[in-house]
CHARMM-style PDB file with segment names, atoms N, HN, CA, C and O in Angstrom:
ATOM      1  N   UNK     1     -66.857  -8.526-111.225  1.00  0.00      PROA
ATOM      2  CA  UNK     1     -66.290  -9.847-111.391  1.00  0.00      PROA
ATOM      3  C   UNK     1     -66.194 -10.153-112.885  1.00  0.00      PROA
ATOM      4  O   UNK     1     -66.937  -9.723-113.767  1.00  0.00      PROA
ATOM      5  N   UNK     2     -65.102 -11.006-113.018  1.00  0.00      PROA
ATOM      6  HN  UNK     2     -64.499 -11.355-112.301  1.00  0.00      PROA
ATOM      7  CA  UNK     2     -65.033 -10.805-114.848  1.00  0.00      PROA
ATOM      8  C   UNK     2     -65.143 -12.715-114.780  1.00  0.00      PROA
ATOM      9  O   UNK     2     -64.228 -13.419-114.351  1.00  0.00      PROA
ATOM     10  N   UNK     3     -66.594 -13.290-115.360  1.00  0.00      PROA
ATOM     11  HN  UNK     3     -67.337 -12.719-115.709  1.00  0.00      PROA
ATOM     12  CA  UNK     3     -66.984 -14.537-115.366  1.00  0.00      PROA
ATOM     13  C   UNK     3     -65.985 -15.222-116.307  1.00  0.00      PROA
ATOM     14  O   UNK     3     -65.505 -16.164-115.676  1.00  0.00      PROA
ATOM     15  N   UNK     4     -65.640 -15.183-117.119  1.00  0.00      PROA
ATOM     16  HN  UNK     4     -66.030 -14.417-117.631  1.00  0.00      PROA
ATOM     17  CA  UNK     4     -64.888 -15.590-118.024  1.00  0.00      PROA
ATOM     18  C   UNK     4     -63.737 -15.963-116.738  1.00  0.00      PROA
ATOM     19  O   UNK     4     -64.134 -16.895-116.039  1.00  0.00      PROA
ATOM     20  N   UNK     5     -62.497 -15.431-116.356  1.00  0.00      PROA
ATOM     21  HN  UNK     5     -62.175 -14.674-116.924  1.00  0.00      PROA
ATOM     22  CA  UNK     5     -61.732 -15.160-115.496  1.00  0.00      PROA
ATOM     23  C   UNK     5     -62.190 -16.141-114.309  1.00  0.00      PROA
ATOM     24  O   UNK     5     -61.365 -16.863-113.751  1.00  0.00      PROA
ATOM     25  N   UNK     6     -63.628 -16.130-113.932  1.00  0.00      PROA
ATOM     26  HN  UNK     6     -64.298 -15.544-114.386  1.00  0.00      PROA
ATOM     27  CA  UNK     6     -63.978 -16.875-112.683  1.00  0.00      PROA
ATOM     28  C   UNK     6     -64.126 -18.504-112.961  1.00  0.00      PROA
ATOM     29  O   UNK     6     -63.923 -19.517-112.292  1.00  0.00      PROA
ATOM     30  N   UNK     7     -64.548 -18.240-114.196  1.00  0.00      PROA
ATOM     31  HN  UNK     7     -64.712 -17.417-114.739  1.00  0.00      PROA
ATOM     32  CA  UNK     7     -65.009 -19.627-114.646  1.00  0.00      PROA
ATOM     33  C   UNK     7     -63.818 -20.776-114.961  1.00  0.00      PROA
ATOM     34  O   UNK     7     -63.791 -21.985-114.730  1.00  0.00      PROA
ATOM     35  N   UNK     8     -63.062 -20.072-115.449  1.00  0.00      PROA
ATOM     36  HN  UNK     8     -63.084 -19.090-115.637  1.00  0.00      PROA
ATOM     37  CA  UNK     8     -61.412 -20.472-115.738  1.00  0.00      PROA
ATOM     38  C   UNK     8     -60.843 -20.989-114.406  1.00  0.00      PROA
ATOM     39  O   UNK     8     -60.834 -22.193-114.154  1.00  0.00      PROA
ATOM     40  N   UNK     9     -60.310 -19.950-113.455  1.00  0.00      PROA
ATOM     41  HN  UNK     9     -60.317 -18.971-113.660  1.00  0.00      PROA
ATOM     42  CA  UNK     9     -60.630 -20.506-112.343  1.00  0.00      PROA
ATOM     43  C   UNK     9     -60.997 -21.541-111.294  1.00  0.00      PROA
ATOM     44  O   UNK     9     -60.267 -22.193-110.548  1.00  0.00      PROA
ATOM     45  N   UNK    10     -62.415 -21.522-111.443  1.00  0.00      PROA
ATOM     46  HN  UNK    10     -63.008 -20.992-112.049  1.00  0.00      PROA
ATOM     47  CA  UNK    10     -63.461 -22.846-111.000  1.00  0.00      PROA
ATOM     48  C   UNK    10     -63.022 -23.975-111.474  1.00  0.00      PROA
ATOM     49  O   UNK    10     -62.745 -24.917-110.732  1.00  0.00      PROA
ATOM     50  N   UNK    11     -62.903 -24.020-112.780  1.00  0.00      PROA
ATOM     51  HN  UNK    11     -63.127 -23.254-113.383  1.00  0.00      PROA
ATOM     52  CA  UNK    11     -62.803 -25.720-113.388  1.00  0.00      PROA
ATOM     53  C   UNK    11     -61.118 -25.731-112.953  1.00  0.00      PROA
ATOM     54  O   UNK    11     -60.743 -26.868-112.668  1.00  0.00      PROA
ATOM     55  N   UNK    12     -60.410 -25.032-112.886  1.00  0.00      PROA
ATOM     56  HN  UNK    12     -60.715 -24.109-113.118  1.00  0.00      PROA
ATOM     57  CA  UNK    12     -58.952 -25.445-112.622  1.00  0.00      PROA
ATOM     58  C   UNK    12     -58.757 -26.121-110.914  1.00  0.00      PROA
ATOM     59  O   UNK    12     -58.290 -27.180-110.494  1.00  0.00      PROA
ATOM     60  N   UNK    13     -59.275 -25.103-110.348  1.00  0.00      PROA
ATOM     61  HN  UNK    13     -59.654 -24.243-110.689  1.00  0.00      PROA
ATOM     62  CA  UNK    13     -59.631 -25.819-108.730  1.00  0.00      PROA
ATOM     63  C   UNK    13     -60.529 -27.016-108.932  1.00  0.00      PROA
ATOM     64  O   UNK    13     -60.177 -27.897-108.148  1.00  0.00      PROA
ATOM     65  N   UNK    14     -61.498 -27.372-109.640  1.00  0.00      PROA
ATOM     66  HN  UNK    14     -61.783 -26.656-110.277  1.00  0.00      PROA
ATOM     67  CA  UNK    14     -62.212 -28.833-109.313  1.00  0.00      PROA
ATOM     68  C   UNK    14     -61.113 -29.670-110.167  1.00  0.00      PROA
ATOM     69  O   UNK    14     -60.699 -30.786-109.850  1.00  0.00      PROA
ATOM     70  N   UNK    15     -60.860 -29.194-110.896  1.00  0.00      PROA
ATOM     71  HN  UNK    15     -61.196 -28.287-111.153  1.00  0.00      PROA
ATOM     72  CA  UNK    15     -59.629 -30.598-112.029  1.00  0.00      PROA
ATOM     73  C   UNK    15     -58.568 -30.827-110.524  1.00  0.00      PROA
ATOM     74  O   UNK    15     -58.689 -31.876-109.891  1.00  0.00      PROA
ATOM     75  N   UNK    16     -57.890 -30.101-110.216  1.00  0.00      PROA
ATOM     76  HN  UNK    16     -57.792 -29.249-110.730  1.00  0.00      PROA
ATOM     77  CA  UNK    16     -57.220 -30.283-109.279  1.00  0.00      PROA
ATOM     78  C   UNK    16     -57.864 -31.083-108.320  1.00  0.00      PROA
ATOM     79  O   UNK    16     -57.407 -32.223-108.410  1.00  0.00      PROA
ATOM     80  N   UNK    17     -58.937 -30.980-107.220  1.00  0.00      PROA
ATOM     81  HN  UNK    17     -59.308 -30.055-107.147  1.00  0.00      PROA
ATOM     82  CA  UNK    17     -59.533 -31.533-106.744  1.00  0.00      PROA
ATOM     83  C   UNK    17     -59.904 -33.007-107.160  1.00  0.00      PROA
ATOM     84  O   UNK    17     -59.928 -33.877-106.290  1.00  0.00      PROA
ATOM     85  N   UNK    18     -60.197 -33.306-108.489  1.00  0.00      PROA
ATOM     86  HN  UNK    18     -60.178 -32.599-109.196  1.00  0.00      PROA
ATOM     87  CA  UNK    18     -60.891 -34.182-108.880  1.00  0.00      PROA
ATOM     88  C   UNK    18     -59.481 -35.354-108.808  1.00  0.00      PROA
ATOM     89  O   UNK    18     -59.582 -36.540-108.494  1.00  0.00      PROA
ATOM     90  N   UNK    19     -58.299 -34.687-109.163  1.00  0.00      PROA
ATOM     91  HN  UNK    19     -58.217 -33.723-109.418  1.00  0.00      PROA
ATOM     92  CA  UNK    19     -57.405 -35.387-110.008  1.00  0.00      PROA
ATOM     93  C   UNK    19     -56.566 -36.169-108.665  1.00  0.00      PROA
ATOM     94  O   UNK    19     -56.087 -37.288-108.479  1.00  0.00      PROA
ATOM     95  N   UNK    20     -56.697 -34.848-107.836  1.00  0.00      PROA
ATOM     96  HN  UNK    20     -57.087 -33.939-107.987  1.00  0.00      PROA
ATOM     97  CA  UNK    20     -55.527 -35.487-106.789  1.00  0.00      PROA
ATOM     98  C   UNK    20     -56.650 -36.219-105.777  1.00  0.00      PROA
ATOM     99  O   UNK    20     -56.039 -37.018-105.068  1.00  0.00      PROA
ATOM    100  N   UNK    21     -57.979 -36.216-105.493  1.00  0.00      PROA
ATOM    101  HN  UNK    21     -58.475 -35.567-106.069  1.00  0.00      PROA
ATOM    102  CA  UNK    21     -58.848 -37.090-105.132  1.00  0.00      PROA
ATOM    103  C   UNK    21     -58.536 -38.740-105.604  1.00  0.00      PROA
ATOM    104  O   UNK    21     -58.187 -39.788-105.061  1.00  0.00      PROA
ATOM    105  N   UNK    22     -58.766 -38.427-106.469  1.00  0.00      PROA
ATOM    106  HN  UNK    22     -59.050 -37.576-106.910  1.00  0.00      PROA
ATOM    107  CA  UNK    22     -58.524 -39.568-107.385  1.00  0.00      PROA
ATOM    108  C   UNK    22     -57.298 -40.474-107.096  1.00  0.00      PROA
ATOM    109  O   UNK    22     -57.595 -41.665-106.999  1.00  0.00      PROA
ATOM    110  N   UNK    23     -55.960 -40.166-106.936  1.00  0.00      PROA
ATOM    111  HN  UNK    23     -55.719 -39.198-107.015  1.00  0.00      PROA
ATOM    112  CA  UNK    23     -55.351 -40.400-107.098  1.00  0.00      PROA
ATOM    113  C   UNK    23     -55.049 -41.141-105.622  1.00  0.00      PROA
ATOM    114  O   UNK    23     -54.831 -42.332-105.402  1.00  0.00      PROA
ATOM    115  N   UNK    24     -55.125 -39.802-104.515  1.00  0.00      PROA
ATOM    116  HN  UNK    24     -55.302 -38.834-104.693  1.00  0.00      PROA
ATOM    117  CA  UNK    24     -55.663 -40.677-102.674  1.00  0.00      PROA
ATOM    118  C   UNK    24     -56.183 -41.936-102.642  1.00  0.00      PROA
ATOM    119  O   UNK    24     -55.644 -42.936-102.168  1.00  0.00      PROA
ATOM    120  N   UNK    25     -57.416 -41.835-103.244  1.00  0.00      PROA
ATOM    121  HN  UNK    25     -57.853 -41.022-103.628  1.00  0.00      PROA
ATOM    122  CA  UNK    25     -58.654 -43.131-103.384  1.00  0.00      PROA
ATOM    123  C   UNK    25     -57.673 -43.737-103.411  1.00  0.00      PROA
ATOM    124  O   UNK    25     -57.083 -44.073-102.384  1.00  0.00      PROA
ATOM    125  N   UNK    26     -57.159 -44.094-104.932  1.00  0.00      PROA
ATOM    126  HN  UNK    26     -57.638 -43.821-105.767  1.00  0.00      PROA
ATOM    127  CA  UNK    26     -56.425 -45.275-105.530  1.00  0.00      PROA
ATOM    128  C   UNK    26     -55.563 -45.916-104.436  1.00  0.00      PROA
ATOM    129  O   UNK    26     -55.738 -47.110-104.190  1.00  0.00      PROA
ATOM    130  N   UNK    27     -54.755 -45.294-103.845  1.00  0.00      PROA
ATOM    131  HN  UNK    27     -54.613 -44.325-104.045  1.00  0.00      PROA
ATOM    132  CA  UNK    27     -53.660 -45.461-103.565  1.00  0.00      PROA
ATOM    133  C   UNK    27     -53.732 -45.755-102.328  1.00  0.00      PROA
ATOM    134  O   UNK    27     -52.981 -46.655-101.952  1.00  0.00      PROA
ATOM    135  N   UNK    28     -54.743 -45.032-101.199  1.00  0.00      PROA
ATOM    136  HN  UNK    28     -55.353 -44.301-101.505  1.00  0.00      PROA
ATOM    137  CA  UNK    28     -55.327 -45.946-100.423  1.00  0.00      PROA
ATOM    138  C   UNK    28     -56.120 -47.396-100.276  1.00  0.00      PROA
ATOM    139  O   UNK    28     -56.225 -47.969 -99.192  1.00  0.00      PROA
ATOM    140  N   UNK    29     -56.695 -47.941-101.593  1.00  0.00      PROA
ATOM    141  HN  UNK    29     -56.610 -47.476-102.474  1.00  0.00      PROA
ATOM    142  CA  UNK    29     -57.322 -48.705-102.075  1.00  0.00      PROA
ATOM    143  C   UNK    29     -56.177 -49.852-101.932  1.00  0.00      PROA
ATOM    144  O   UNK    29     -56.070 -50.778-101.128  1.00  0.00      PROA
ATOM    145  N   UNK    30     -55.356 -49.430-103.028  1.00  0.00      PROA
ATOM    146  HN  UNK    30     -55.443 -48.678-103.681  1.00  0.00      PROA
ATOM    147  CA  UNK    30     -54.270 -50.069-103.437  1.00  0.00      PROA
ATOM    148  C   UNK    30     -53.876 -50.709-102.230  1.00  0.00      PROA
ATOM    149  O   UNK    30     -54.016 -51.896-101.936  1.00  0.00      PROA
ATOM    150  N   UNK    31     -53.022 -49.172-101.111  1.00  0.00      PROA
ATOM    151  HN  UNK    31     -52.908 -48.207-101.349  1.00  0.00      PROA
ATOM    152  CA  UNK    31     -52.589 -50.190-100.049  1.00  0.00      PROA
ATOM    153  C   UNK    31     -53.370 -51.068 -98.816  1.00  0.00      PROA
ATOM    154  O   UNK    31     -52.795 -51.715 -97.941  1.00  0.00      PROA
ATOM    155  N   UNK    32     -54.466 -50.951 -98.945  1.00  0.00      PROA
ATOM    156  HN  UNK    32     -54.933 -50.425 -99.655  1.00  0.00      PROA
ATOM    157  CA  UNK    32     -55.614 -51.753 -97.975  1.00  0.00      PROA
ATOM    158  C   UNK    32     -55.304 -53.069 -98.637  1.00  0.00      PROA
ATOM    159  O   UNK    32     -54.757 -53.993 -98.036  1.00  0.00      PROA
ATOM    160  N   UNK    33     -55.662 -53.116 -99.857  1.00  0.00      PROA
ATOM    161  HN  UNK    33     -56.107 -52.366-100.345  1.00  0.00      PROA
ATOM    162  CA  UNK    33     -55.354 -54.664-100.536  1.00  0.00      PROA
ATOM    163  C   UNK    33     -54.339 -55.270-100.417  1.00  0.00      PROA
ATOM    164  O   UNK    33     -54.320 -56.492-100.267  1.00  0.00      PROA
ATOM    165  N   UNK    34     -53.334 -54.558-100.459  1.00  0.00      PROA
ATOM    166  HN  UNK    34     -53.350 -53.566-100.580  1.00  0.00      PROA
ATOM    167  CA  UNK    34     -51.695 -55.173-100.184  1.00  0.00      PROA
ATOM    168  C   UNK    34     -51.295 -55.699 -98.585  1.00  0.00      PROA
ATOM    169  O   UNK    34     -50.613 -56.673 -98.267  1.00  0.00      PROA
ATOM    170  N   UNK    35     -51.880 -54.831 -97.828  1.00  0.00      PROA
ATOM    171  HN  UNK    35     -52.435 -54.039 -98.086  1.00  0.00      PROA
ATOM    172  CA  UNK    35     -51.940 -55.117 -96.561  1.00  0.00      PROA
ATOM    173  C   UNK    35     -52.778 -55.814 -95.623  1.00  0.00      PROA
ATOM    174  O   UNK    35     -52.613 -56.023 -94.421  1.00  0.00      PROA
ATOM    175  N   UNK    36     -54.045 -56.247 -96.688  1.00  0.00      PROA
ATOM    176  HN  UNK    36     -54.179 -56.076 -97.664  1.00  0.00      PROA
ATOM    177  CA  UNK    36     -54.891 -56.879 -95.787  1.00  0.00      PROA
ATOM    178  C   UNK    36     -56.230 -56.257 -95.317  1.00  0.00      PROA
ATOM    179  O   UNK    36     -57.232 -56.716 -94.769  1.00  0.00      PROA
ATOM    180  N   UNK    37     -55.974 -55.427 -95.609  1.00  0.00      PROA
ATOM    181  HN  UNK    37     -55.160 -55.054 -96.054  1.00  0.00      PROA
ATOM    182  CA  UNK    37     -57.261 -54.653 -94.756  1.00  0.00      PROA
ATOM    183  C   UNK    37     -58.678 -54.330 -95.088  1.00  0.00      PROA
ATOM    184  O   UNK    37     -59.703 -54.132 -94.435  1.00  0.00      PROA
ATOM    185  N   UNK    38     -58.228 -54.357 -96.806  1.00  0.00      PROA
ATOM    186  HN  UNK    38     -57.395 -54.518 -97.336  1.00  0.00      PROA
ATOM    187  CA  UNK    38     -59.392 -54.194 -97.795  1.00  0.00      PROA
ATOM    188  C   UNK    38     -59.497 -55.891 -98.497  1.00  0.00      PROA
ATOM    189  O   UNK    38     -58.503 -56.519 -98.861  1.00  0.00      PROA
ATOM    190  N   UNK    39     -60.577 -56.283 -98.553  1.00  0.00      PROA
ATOM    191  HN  UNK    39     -61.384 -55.772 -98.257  1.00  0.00      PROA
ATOM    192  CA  UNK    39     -60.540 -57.425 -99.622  1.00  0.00      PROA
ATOM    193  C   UNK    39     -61.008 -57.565-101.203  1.00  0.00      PROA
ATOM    194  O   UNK    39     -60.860 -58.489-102.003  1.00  0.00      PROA
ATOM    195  N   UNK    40     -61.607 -56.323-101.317  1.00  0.00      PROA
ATOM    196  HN  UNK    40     -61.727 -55.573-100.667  1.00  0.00      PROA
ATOM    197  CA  UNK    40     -61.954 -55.833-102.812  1.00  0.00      PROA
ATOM    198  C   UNK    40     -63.185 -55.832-103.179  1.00  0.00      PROA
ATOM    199  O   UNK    40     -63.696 -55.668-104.286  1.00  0.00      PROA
ATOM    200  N   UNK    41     -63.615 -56.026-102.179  1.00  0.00      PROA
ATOM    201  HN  UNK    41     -63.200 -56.159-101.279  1.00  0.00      PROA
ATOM    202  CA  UNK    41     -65.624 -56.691-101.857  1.00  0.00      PROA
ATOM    203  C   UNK    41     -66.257 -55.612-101.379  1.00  0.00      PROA
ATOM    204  O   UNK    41     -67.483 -55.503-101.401  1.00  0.00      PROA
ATOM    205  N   UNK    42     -65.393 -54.657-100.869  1.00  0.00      PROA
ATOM    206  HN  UNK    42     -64.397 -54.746-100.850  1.00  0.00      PROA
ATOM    207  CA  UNK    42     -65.885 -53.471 -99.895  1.00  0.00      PROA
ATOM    208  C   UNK    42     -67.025 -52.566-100.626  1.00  0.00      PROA
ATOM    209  O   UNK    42     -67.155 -52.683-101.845  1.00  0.00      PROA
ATOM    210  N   UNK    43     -67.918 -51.595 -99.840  1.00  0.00      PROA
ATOM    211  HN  UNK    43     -67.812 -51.501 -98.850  1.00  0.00      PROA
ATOM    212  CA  UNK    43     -68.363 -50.684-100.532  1.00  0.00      PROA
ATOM    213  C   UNK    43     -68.012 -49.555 -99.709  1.00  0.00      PROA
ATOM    214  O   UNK    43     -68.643 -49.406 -98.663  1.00  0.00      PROA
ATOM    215  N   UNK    44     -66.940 -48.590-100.068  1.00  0.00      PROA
ATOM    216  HN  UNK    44     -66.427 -48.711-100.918  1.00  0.00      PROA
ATOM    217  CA  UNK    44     -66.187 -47.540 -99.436  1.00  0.00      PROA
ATOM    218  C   UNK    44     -66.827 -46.598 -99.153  1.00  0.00      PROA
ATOM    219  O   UNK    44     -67.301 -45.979-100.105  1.00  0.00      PROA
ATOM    220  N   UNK    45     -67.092 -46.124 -97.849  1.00  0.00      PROA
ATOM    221  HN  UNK    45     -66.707 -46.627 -97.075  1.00  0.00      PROA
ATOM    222  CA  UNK    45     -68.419 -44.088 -97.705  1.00  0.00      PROA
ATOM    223  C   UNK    45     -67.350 -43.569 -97.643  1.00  0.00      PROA
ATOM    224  O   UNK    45     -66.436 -44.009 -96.946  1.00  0.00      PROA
ATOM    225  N   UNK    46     -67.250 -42.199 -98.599  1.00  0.00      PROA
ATOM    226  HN  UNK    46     -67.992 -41.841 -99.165  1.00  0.00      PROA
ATOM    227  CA  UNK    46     -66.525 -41.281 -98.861  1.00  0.00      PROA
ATOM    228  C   UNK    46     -67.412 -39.485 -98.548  1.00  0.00      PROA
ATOM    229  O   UNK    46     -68.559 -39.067 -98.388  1.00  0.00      PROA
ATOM    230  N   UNK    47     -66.342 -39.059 -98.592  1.00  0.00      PROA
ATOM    231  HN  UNK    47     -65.411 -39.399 -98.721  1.00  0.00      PROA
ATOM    232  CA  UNK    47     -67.252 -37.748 -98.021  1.00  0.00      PROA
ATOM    233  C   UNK    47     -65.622 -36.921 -97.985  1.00  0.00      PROA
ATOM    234  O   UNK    47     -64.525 -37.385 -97.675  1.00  0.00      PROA
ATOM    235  N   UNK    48     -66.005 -35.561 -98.430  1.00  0.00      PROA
ATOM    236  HN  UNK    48     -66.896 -35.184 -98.682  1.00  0.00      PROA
ATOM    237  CA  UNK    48     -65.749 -34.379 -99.072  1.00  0.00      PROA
ATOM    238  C   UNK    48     -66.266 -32.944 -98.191  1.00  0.00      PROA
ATOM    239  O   UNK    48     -67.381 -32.443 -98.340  1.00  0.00      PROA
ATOM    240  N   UNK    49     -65.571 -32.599 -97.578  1.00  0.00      PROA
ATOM    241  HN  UNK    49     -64.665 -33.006 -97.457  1.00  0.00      PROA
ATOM    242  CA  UNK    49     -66.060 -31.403 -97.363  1.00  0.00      PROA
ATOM    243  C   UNK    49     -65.590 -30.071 -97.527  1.00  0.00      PROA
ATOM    244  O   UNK    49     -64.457 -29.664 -97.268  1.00  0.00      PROA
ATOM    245  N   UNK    50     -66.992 -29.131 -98.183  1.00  0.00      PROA
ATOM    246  HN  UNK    50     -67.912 -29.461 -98.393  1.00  0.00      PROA
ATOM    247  CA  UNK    50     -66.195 -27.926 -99.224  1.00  0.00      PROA
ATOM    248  C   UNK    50     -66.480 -26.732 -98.398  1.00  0.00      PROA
ATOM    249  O   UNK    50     -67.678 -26.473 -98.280  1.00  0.00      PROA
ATOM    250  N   UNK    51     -65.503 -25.819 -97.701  1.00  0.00      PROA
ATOM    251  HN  UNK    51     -64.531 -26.029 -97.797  1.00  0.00      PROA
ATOM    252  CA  UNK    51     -65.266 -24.761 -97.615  1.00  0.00      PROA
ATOM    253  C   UNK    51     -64.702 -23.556 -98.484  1.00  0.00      PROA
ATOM    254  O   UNK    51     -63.645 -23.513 -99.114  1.00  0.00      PROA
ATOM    255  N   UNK    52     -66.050 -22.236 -98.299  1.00  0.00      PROA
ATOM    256  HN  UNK    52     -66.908 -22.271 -97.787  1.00  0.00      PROA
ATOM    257  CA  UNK    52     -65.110 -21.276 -99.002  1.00  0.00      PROA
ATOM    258  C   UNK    52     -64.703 -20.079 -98.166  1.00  0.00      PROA
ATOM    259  O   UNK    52     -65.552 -19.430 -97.556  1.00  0.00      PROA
ATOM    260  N   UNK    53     -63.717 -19.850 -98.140  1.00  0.00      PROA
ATOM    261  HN  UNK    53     -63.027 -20.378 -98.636  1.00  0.00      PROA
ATOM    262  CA  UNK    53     -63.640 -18.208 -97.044  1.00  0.00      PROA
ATOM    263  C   UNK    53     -64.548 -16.986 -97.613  1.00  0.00      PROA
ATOM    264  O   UNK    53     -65.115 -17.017 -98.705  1.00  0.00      PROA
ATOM    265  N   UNK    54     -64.573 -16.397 -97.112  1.00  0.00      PROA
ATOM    266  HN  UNK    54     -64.113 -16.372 -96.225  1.00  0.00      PROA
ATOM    267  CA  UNK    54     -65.431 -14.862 -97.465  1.00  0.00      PROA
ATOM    268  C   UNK    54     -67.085 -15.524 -97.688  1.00  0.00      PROA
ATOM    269  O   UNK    54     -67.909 -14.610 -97.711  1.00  0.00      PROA
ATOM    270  N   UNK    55     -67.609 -16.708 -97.826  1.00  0.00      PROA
ATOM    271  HN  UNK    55     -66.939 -17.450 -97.807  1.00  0.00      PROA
ATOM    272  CA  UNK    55     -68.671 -17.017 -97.852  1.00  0.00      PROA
ATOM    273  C   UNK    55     -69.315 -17.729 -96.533  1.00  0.00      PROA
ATOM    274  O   UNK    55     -68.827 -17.620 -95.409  1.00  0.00      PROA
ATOM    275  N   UNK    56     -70.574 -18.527 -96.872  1.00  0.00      PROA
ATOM    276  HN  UNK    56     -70.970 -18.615 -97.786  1.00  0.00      PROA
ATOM    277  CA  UNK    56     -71.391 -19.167 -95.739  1.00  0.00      PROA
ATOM    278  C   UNK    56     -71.464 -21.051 -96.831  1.00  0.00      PROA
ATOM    279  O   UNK    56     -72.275 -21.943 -97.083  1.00  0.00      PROA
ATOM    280  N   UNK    57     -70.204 -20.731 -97.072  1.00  0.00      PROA
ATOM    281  HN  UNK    57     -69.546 -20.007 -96.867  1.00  0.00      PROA
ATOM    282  CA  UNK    57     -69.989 -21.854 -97.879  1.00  0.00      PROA
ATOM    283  C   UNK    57     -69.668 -23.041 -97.214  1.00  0.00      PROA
ATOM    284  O   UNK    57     -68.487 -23.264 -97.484  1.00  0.00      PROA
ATOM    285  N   UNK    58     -70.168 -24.037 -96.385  1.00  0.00      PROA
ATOM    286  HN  UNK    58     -71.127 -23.856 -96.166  1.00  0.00      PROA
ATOM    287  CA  UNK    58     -69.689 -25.494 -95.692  1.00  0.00      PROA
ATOM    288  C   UNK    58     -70.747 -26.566 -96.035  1.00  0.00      PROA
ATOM    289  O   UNK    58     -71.879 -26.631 -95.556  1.00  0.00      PROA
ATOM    290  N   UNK    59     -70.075 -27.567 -97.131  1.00  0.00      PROA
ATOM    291  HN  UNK    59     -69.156 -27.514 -97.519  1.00  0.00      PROA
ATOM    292  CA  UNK    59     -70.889 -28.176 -97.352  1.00  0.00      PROA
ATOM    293  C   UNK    59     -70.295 -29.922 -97.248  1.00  0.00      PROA
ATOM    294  O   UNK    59     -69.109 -30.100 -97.525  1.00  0.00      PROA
ATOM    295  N   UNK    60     -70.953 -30.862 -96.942  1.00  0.00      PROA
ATOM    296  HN  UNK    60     -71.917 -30.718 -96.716  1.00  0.00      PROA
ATOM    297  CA  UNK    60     -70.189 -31.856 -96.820  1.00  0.00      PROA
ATOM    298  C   UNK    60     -71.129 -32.765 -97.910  1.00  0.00      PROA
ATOM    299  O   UNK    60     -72.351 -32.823 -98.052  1.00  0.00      PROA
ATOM    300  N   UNK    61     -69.587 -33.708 -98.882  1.00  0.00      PROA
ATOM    301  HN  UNK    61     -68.595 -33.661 -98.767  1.00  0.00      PROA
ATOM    302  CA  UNK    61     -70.620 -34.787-100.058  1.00  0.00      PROA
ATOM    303  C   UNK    61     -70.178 -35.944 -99.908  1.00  0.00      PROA
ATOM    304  O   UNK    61     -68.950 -35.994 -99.833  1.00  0.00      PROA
ATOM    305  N   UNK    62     -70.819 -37.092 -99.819  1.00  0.00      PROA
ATOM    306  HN  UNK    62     -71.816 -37.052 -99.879  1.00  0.00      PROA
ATOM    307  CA  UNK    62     -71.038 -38.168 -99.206  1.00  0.00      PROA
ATOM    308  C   UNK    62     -71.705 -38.806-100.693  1.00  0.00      PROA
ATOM    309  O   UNK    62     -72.654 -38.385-101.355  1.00  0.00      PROA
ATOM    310  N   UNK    63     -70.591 -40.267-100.974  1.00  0.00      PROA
ATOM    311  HN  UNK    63     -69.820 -40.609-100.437  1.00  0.00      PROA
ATOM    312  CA  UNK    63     -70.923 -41.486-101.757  1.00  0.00      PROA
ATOM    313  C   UNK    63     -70.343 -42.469-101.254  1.00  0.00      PROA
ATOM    314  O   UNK    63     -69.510 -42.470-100.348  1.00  0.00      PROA
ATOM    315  N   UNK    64     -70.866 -43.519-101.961  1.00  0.00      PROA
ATOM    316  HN  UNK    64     -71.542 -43.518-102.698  1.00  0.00      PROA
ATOM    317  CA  UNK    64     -70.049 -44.683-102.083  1.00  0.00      PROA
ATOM    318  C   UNK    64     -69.495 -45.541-103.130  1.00  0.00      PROA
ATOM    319  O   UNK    64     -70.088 -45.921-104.140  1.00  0.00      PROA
ATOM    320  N   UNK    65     -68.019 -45.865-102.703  1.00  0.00      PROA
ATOM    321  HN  UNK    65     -67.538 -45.556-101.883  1.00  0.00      PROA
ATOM    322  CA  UNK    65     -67.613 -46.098-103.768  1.00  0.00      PROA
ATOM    323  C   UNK    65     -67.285 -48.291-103.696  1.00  0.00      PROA
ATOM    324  O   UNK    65     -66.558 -48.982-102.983  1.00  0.00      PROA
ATOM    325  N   UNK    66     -68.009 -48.538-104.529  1.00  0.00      PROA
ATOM    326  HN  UNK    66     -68.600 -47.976-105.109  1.00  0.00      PROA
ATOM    327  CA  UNK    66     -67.906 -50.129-104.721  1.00  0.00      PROA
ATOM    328  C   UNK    66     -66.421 -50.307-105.265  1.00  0.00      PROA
ATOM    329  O   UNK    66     -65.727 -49.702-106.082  1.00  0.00      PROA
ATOM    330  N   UNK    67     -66.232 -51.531-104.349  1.00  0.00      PROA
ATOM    331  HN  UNK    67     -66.795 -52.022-103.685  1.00  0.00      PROA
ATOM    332  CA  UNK    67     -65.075 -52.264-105.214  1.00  0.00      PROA
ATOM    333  C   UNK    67     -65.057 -53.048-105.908  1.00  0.00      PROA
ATOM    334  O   UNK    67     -63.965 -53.332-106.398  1.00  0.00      PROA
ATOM    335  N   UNK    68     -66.338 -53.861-106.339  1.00  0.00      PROA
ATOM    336  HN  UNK    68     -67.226 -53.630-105.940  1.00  0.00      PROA
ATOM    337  CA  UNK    68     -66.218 -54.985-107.022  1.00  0.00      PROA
ATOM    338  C   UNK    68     -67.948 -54.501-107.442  1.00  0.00      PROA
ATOM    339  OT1 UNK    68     -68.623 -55.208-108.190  1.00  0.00      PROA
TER     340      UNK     68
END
């Protein structure tokens, strides 16, 4: 395995992850408020779950995210 190569890699899959996460949240956020559904008071449970193939990799991550 050439770490350099893996490591490069890794952070490109979590930026991705992180970015387009990010971006869901919002935008679900966004439209709960527009529609009523959210009032901005909420405290949101979020949860993530990470699979890898060829491994025993299943892991599920769980926060919460405040709105106010």
């Amino acid at each position: 395995m050439d770490e350099d190569v893996f490591n490069i890699q890794l952070r490109k899959f979590l930026k991705k992850v992180g970015i387009q996460s990010q971006r869901e949240i919002e935008q679900a956020v966004r439209d709960g408020l527009a529609q009523g559904t959210l009032k901005g008071a909420e405290v949101l449970k979020a949860s993530v779950q990470l699979k890898l193939s060829g491994t025993t990799v299943d892991v599920t991550i769980e926060d919460d995210i405040k709105l106010s």
